[in-house]
N, C-alpha and C positions, 0 to 999 in steps of 0.2 A: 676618499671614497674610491672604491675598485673601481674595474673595469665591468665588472659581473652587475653592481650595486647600482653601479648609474647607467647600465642597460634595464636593467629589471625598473626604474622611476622612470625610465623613459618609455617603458612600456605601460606602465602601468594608467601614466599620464597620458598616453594615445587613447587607451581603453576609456579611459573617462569622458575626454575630449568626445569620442565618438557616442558615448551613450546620455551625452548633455545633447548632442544631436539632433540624434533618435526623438528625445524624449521633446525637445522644441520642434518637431516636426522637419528639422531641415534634410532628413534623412527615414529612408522606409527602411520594413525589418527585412526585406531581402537584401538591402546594398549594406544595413549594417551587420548581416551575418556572414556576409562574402568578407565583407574589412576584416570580421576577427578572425577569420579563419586565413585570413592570409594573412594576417600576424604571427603567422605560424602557432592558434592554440590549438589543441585539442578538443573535440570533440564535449567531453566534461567542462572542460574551462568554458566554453563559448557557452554549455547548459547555463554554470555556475554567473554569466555576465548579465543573460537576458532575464535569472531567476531576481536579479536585483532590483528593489523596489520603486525606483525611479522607471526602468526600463518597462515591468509590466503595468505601472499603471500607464501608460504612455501608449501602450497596447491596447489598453482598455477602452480607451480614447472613445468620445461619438456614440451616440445614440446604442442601443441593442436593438438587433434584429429580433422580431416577435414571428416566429413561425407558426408557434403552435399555440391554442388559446385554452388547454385543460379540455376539451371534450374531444370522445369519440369520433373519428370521420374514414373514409372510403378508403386506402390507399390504390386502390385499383389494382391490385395486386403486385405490388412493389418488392423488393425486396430488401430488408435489413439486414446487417450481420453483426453481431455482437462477440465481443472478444471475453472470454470468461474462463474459470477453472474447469472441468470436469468432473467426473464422479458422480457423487452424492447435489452438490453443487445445481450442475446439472441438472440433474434427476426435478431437483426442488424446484427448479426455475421453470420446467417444462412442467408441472403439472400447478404451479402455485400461480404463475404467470404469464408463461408466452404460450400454451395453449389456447388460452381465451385472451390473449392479444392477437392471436394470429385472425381470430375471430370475431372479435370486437371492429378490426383497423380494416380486415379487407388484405391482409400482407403475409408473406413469408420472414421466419426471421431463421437466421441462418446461425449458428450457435456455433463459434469456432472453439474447440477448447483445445489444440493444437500449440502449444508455446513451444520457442518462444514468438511471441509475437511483434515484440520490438524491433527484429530484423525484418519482421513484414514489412511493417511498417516505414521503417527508414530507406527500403530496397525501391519503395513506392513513391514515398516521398510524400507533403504534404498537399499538394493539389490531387494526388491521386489515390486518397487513401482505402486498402482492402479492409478496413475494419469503420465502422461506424460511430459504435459503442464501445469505447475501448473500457479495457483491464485487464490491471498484469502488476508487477512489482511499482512502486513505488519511485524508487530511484530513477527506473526505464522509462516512466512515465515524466518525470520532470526533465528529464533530457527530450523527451518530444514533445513537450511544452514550451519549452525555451525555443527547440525547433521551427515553432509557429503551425502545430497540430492537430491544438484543439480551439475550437470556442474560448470566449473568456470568460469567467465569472458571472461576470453581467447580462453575458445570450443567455446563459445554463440557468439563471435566475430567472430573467424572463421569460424562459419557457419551460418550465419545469415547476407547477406550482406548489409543489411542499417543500419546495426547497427553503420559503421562510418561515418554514416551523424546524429546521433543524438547527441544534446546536453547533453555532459557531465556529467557536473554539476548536471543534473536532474535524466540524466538516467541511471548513474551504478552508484548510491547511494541505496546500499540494495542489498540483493539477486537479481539474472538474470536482468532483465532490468526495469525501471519504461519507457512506451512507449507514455502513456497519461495522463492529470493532469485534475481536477476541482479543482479551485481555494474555499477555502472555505469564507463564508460572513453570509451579514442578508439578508435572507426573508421575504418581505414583502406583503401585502394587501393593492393594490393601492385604493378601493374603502373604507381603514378605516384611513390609515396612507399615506398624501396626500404629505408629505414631505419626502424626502429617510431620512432615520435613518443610516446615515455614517458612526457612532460609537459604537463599540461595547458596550460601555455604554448601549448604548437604551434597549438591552438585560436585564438593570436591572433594569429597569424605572418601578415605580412600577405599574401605568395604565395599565401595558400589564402584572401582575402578573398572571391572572388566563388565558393568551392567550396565552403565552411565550413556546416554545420549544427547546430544545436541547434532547438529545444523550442516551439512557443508559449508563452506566459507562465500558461496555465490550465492545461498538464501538469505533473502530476507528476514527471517526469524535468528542464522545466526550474526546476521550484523546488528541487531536489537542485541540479543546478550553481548553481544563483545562492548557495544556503549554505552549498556548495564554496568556489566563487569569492571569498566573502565572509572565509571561513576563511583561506583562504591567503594572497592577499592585506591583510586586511585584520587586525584584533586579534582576531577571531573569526567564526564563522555568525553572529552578529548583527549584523555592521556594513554596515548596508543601503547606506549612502550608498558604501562602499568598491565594491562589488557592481555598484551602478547605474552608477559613474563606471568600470568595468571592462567592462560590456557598451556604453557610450558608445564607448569606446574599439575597442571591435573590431569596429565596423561597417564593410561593411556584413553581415549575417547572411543567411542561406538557412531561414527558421522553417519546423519541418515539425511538423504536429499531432499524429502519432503514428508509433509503431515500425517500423508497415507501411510507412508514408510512405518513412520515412530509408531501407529497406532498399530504395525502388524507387529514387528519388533514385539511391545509390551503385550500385545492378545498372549503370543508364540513363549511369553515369559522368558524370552530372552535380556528384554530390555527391564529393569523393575524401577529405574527412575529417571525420567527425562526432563529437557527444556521444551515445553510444549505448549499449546494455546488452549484454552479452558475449555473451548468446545467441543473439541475432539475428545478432549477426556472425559469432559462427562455425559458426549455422544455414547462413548462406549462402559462406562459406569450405569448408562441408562440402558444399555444393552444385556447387562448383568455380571458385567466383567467385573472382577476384581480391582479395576482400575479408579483412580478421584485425582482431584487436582486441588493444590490449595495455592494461594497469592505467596509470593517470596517478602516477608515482611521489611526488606530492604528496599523492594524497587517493584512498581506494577507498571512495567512497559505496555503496550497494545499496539497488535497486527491490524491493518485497516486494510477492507475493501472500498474500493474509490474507483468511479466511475466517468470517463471521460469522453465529451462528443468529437468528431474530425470535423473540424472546420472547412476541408477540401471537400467532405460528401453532396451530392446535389439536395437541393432544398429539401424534396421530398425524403432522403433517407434524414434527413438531419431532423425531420421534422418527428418523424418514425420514432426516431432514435432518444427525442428528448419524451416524446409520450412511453416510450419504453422505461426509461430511466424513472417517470415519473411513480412507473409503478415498482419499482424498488424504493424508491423514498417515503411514498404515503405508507400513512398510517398502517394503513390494512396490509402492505409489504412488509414493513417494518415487521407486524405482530407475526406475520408468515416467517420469517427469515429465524426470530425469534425462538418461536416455536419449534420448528424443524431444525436449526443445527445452532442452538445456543449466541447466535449473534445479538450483542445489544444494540436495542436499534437510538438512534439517533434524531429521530423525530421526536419531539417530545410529548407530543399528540398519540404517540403508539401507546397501545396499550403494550406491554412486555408482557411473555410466556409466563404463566404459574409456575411452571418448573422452573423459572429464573427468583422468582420473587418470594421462594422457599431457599434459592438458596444464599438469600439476603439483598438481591438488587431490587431497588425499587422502579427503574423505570423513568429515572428521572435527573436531571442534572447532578446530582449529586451524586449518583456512577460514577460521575467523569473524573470527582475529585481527587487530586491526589497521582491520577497519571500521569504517567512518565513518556513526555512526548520526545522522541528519538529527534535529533538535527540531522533531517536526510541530508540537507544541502553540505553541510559541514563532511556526510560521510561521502558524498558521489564525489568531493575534490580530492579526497585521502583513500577509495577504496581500492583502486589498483595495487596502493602499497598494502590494504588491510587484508586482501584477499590474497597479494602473494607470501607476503607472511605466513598467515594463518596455512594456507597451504602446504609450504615449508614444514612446519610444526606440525601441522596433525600427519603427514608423511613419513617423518623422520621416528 
């Protein structure tokens, strides 16, 4: 055995040693996160230790704080701040929701849509956090998880009471809650491409090289296709090198940095086929555009909105913040979200949009079947290299 080999078991044996610990109580999460990090790991490593299942339930630990009891009350005019997308987003949340929450509670809620938010966040730390209501990527989110950032499971359940009408499976996979999904697919230009392109193939057909769209390598939508991509072509989501030598191949690409982008791109008929989320396209399909989206008969990935409380916030915002949250989870948000930008909602109790249930979803567990759940965890310990790769390649 090297010298290399039996450093890395004697590391890895400290690591363990410390989160048998943790998890017998002989050690709290500030002194076991000061040991890893002066183990010299990084930042993702130390995410990737505390994400392990021994350590969060360990966390979990003791009774849940009951803040809020499901009804209406006073905030005295307090204020909230929730961390969320922009735009249309936006738009829907102040007129579907925080209008007549501001109104209901007595409060201000302060609506940041400003990313990224993750450096707010980490710059502030977790006793003093600027955001209440968190959301944002995914990945960023279980690295201030592991942090010790949010609530656990168990507060967010206790006070947030729709939370035991959603489905499972979707929605406590990740930090706080996943409440809403787009299924991710191809978009297309019905007035160039007259036939649905079913396969994620088509993506590489080389007629659509200088039309084609996907992801910068730092969005979340293109880390979904690259362990799509990976999957299907290769032995599984893990096989990076399968993946890399797959977007080699199907250059050159059109990189767009976000949703809004790809949806101006294909209005503008620049773009006439993308990797895109369902919503968006048949936001704009429903708008009159030439544009539709159909599933990749290979693989049906989904983008999640997920919703997370700061456990540093004072009582009252946290209290704010889980009756905020409450009203994106109920039923009656769910059919809002639905309705207004194609989200499926998660509650099972929601009724889903007509314009969903025309175009085949019912509204009901069996949506879910069949999706393609991404391994965040497996990709935030590999994404530095996934991200500089990809970079490399789409560059050259």
């Amino acid at each position: 055995m090297d010298k290399t080999t039996k450093d890395t078991d004697r590391l890895i044996r400290t690591i363990e040693t410390m989160q048998a610990r943790y998890a017998g109580g002989e050690m709290n999460r500030r002194t076991l996160l000061q040991g890893l990090f002066a183990l010299g790991l990084s930042s993702t490593a130390v995410a990737l230790v505390m994400s392990d299942k021994s350590v969060a339930h360990a966390a979990e630990g003791g009774p849940a704080e009951v803040l809020w009891d499901g009804k209406p009350f006073d905030a005295g005019g307090e204020t909230v701040t929730i961390a969320h997308w922009g735009g249309e987003m936006e738009d829907f949340a102040r007129k579907g929701i925080i209008d007549k929450f501001e109104t209901d509670f007595n409060c201000k809620v302060v609506y940041d849509s400003n990313a990224p938010w993750f450096s707010k966040m980490s710059l502030a730390g977790p006793d003093n956090p600027p955001i209440d209501l968190y959301n944002g990527n995914l990945p960023e989110a279980i690295n201030l998880e592991a942090r010790g950032f949010f609530t656990s499971r168990e507060e967010l359940k206790a006070n947030v009471p729709s939370l035991a009408d959603m489905w499972p499976d979707i929605a406590f996979y990740g930090p706080g809650v996943i409440w809403a999904l787009h299924v991710m697919g191809i978009a297309y230009r019905t007035d160039v491409i007259t036939t649905p392109p079913n396969s994620l193939a088509e993506l590489w057909n080389k007629k659509y090289e200088n039309t084609r769209a996907i992801y910068g390598p730092i969005n979340d939508l293109q880390a979904i296709l690259f362990m799509s991509v990976s999957k299907i072509w290769g032995k599984d989501q893990y096989d990076m090198q399968t993946g890399f030598d797959k977007f080699v191949e199907g250059k050159p690409w059109i990189i767009s940095p976000f949703t809004g982008e790809t949806m101006n791109l294909m209005e503008r008929g620049e773009v006439e086929i993308a990797w895109q989320t369902d919503g968006e396209a048949l936001l704009q399909k429903e708008r009159g555009l030439p544009i539709d989206w159909v599933a990749a008969k290979e693989v049906s990935p989904f983008n999640q909105m997920h919703s997370a409380v700061s456990k540093g916030s004072s009582p009252m915002k946290k209290k704010l913040a889980y009756a905020l949250l409450e009203q994106y989870c109920s039923p009656a948000g769910q059919t809002m979200w639905s309705d207004a930008l194609y989200f499926h909602p998660i509650n099972l109790k929601a009724t889903i949009s007509p314009k969903m249930t025309q175009l085949g979803y019912k509204g009901t567990a069996d949506d879910f079947a069949g999706l393609f759940m991404p391994d965040w965890r497996w990709y935030i310990s590999n994404q530095s290299q996934i991200v500089d790769t990809l970079n490399a390649i789409f560059s050259s």
